[in-house]
N, C-alpha and C positions, 0 to 999 in steps of 0.2 A: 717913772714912778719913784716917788724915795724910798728911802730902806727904813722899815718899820719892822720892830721887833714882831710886833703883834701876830700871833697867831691868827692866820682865816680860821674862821667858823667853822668848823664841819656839822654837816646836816645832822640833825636829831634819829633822822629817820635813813634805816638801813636797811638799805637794796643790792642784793647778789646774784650777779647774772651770770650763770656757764653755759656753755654748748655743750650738747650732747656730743660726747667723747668718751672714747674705749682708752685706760692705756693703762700698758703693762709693764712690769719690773722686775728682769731676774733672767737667769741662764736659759737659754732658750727661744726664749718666747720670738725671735726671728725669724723663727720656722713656719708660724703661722700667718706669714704677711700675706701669701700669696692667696690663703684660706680667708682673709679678712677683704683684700682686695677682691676678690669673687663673691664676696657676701654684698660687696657697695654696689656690685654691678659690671665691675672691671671688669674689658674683653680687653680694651688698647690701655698697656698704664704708659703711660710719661716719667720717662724715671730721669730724676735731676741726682746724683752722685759722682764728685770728684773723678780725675781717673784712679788716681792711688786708689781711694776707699771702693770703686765697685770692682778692679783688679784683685782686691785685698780678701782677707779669708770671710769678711763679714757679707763683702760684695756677693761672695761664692757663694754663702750659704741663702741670700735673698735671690739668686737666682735661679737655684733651686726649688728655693719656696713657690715661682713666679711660674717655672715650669712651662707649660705650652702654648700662657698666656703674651699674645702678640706683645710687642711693647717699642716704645720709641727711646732712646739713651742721647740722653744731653749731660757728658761729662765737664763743659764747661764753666765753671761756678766761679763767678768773680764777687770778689768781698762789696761789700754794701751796696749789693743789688743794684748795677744799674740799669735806669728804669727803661731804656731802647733794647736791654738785652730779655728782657720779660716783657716787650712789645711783640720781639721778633719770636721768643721762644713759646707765647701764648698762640701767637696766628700756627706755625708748625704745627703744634701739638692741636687745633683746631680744625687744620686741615688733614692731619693722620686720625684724625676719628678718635683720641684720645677720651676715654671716658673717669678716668681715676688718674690721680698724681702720686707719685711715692718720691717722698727724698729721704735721700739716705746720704747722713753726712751735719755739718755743722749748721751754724744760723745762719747761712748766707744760704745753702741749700735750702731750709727752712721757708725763707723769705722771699726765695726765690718760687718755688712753690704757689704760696701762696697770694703769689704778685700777679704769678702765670694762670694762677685760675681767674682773678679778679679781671683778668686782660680779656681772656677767652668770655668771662660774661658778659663781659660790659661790649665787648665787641660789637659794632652793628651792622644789617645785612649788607651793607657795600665795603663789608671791611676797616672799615676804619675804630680807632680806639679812641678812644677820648677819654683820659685819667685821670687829668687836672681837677674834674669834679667831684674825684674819689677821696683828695687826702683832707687829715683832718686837720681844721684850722681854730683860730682863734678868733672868736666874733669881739668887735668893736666892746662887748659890755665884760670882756675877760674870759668871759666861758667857753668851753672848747666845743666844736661843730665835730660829728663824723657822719660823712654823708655815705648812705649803704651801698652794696655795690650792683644791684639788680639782679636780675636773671637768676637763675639758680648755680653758684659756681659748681665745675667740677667736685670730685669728692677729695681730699688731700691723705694719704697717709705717710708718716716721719718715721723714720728711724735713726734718732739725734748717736753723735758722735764727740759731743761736747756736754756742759753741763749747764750751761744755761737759762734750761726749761722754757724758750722763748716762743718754741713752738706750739705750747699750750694755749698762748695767747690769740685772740683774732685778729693782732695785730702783726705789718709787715713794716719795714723797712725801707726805701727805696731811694736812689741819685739822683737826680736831675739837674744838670746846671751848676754841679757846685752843691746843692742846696739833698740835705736826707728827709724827704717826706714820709709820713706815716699813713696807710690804709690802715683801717680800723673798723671790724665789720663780723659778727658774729657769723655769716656764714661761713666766712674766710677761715674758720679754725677747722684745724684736721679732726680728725671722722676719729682716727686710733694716730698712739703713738706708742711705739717700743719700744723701750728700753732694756737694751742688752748686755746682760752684767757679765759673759763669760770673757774668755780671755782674749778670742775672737774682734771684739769691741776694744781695742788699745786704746786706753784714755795715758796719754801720757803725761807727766808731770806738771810741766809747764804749761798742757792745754789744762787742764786742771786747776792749777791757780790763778787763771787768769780770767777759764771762763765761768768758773765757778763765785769770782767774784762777781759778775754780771748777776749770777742769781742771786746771791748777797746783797747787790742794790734793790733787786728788785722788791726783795724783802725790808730791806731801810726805807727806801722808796714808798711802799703802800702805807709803812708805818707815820710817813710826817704828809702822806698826801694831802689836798684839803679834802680831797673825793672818798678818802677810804672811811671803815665804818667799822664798829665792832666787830663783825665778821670778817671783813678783810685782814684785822689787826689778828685775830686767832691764827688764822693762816697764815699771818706773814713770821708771828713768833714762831709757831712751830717749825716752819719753815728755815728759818735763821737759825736754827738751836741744831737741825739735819744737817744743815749745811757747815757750819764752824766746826761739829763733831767730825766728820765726814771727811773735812778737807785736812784736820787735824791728823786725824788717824790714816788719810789716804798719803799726804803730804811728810807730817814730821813725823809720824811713829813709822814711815815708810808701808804701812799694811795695803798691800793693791789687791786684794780676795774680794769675791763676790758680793759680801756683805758691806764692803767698804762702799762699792762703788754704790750698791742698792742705796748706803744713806744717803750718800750725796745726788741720785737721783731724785728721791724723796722728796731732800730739801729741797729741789730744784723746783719740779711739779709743784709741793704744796707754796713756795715763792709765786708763783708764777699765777697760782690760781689767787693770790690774794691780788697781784698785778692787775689780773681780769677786770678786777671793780676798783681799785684805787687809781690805776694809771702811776705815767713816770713824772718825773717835777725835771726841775735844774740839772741834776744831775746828767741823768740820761740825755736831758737836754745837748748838755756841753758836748757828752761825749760823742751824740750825733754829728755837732758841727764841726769836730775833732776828726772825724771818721771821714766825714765827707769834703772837707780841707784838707788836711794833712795826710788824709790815708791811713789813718792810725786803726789795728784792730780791733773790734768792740769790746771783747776782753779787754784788751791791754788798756785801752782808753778806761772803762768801768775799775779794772784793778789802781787803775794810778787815782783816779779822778774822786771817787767816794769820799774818801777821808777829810776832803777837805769842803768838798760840800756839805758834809753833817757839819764840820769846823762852823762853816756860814750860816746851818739852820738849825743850830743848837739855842741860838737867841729866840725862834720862836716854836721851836718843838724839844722842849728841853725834855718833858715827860717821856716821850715816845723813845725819842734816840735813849736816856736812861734806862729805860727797857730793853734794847739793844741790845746797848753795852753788858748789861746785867747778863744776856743769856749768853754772849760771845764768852766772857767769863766764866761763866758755867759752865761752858762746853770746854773750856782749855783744862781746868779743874776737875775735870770728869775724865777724859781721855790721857791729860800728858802727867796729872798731878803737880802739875805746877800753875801759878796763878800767872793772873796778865796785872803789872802793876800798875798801868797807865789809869790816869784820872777820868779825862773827858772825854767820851764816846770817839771821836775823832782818833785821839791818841791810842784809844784800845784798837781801835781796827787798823792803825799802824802797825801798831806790836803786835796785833794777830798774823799783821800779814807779812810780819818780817819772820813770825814762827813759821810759815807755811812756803815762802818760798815765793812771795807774789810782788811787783813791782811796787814802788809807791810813789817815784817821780815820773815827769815825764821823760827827764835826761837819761833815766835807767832803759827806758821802750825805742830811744835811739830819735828823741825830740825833742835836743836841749834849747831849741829857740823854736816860740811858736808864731805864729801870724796873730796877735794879738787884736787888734783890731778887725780881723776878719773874723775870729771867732763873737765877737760883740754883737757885727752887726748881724752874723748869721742867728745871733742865740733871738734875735727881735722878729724873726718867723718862727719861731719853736712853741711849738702848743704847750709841752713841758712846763715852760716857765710862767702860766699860768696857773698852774692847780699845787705852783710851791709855797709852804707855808710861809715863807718873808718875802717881801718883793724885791726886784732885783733890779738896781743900777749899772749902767757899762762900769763903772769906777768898780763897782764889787766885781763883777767879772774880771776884770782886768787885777786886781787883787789875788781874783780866783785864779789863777793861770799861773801868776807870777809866782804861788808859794807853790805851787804844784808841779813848776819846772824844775827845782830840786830841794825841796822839801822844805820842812820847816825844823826850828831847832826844839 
């Protein structure tokens, strides 16, 4: 395609689709997971948690909760989901009579999850899984496919440990070959998800400004989609506006109290809910094929990688990212009393993110040279980069990479 400023279209007519979902926010609320999981039906849960986090005080208090409820423990969470270890961990948990899923822990828990149910439904009676048919692709005329994933999946319950809010969405993650596929499938979202603000829940610093840029995209993201819609954009500003206060006050005014962390769950959820119907563009794009090349974490990829993909889609969503920028400013002016002086949307969310403590090269995540051409041709299977607002060249990519490996002046 050539690079055209031009703005895609976005439809006149807006449509807002959520799943029915419980989810809660604040000191405690981890106590009733095991009450929630007996409400779905849980007798066998599936529990996908790190060893640190189910060893750890939050671990303790969910197994409490879970009490004399059977259960199966798969402590092994490997980052961007690869898709033979949610083959093998789907059949297990299908063969233990698992009837409810809990993860407890970050987006690869998360994603994991919900990989593990899609695997268990889609399952057929001689065993076998067939995936391939699940991710979603791009049809010949640009528009993105998401094919359902049958059967009824298990029930999923989250109890994220990052910020995210990825697990709102019906969307999963997953490896193959090199290559990060997307499931995308309204049953696939969790039933509840908790959010636990006490101190039990250690968000620490650095998971903080990294994955809470993730919801930061998510929010930029719905806002230049071509898929989002009035509605999405309400939710992704408020969204954006939780999230910059949030990170400010969790990050540079150093405040880590309950309330701190409540905003930037907030902003996360209501990011994430505007996600639901806008979907990711370029961005996300890259940092999939980042993730699934180089290894690089989705935090860290989303922290470094944003700034200069708004850089790239400021030419055809100049309105949107202006609004942006306006609220991230408003949020620094509200909490720090000092302003952000940068000009172009781009520039602000540098300087926001040098307030906060978040990466902005790739050199700084410990990835001064990248596989440049592998990232290209990976980005040419990425759904993403059909629903972004300017069309995209290997030469722009490759542009894109290069000022993103240490920055721009």
């Amino acid at each position: 395609m050539t690079r055209d400023a031009r703005a895609r279209a976005r439809s006149a007519t807006a449509r807002y689709e959520t799943p029915a979902q419980r989810v809660e926010i604040g000191a405690g609320v981890v106590d009733g997971v095991g009450g929630i999981i007996f409400g779905l039906g849980g007798r066998v849960v599936g529990v996908l948690a790190g060893d640190r986090v189910w060893r750890g005080p939050l671990g303790e208090r969910v197994r409490r909760s879970l009490g004399s409820l059977d259960r199966v423990v798969c402590t092994e969470i490997e980052p961007h989901t690869p898709l033979p270890a949610a083959v093998r961990l789907g059949r297990r948990f299908a063969d233990a009579g698992v009837d409810v899923i809990l993860a407890l822990g970050g987006g690869s828990a998360g994603d994991l999850g919900k990989a593990t149910a899609a695997v268990m439904a889609a399952r057929g009676d001689d065993g076998r899984v067939d995936m391939s048919r699940l991710f979603a692709r791009v049809r010949a005329d640009g528009t993105v496919s998401d094919p359902v994933v049958g059967g009824r999946p298990v029930p999923l319950v989250v109890v994220p440990t990052t910020l995210s809010g990825a697990e709102l969405t019906p969307g999963a993650g997953v490896t193959e070959n090199g290559m990060k596929r997307v499931l995308w499938d309204q049953a696939l979202s969790a039933r509840a998800v908790l959010y636990e603000t006490s101190d039990d829940n250690d968000l620490p610093a650095g998971i903080v400004a990294t994955t809470s840029m993730n919801a930061v995209a998510h929010a930029v993201e719905a806002m230049y989609s071509t898929a989002g819609n009035a509605i999405s954009d309400g939710l992704a500003l408020a969204g954006l506006d939780a999230l910059a206060a949030g990170m400010l006050r969790y990050l540079a005014a150093r405040d880590r109290g309950e309330d701190a962390k409540a905003e930037l769950f907030t902003g996360a959820v209501l990011a994430s809910r505007a996600l639901c119907t806008a979907r990711v563009c370029l961005h996300h794009a890259v940092c999939h094929v980042l993730g699934a090349h180089h290894g690089v974490a989705h935090g860290d990829a989303n922290a470094v990688m944003l700034s200069y993909v708004v850089d790239f889609n400021e030419a055809g969503a100049a309105r949107p990212l202006a609004r942006c920028a306006a609220v991230i400013r408003g949020a620094a002016e509200r909490v720090l009393g000092t302003p952000l002086t940068a000009a172009s949307p781009g520039a602000v969310l540098r300087e926001f993110q040098h307030r906060v403590g978040a990466p902005v090269t790739l050199a700084e995540i410990g990835l001064p040279a990248v596989d440049v051409e592998g990232v290209v041709a990976g980005l040419r299977e990425e759904r993403g980069v059909a629903l972004n607002p300017v069309p995209v060249t290997d030469d722009d990519v490759r542009r894109l990479v290069a000022a993103a490996v240490h920055g721009v002046a």
